[in-house]
N, C-alpha and C positions, 0 to 999 in steps of 0.2 A: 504494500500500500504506500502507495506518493505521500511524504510528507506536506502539511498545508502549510498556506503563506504565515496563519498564528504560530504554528512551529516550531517554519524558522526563525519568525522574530524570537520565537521563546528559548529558543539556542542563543542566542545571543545579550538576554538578560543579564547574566554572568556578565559579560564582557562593558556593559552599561555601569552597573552596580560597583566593578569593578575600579572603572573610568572616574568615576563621580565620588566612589571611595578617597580616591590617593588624591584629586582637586581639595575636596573636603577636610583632608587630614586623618581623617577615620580608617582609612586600609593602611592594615601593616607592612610598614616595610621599615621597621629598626634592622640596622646593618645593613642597609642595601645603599651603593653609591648612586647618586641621582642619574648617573647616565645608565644604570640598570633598574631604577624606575622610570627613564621616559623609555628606554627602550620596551618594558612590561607594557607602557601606555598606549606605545605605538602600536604593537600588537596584539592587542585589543582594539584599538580604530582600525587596522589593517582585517579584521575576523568581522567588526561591524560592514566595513565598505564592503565587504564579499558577500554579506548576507543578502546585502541591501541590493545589489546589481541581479540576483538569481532571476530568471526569467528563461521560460521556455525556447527552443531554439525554434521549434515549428509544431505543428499539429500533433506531434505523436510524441512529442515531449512530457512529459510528466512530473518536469520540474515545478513548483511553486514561482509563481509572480510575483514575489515580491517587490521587484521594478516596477509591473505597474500596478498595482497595490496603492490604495488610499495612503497618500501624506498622515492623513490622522493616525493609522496604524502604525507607522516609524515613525512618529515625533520623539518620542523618548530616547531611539538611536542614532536618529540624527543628532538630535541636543550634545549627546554622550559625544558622538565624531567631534567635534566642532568643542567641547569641552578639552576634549585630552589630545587635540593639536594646542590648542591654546595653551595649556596646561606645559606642553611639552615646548613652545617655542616660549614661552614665559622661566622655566626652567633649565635653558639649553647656556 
């Protein structure tokens, strides 16, 4: 059975929560050098942007749309993107 577009957004919860953790202060990373927290940051926006692009190739595809998938539905991943580059070119 084809994963839905709720899914895949929900695979990438983790990677939001994540994001919005280490901005916030609240995700652990005592002992970790800042360039291996933006590097963690990165890929976590790098795992969101792939979510976010899924889209079937043709009819017999049975990938999830997520591309074209309601805005309302990615807001929360978009935010996250767009947080932990900030995040990461604010900390570079």
């Amino acid at each position: 059975m084809a994963q839905t577009v709720t899914e895949c957004l929900a695979a990438g919860t983790d990677s939001v929560n994540l994001i919005d953790g280490v901005k916030a202060g609240t995700w652990e990373v005592i002992g970790m050098e800042q360039s291996e927290i933006n590097n963690m940051v990165q890929r976590n926006v790098d795992h969101l942007e792939l979510i976010l692009e899924y889209a079937p190739v043709d009819s017999d595809d049975d990938t999830p749309d997520v591309k074209g998938a309601a805005d309302s539905k990615k807001t929360t991943h978009v935010a996250a993107i767009a947080t932990g580059k900030k995040y990461i070119t604010d900390n570079s």
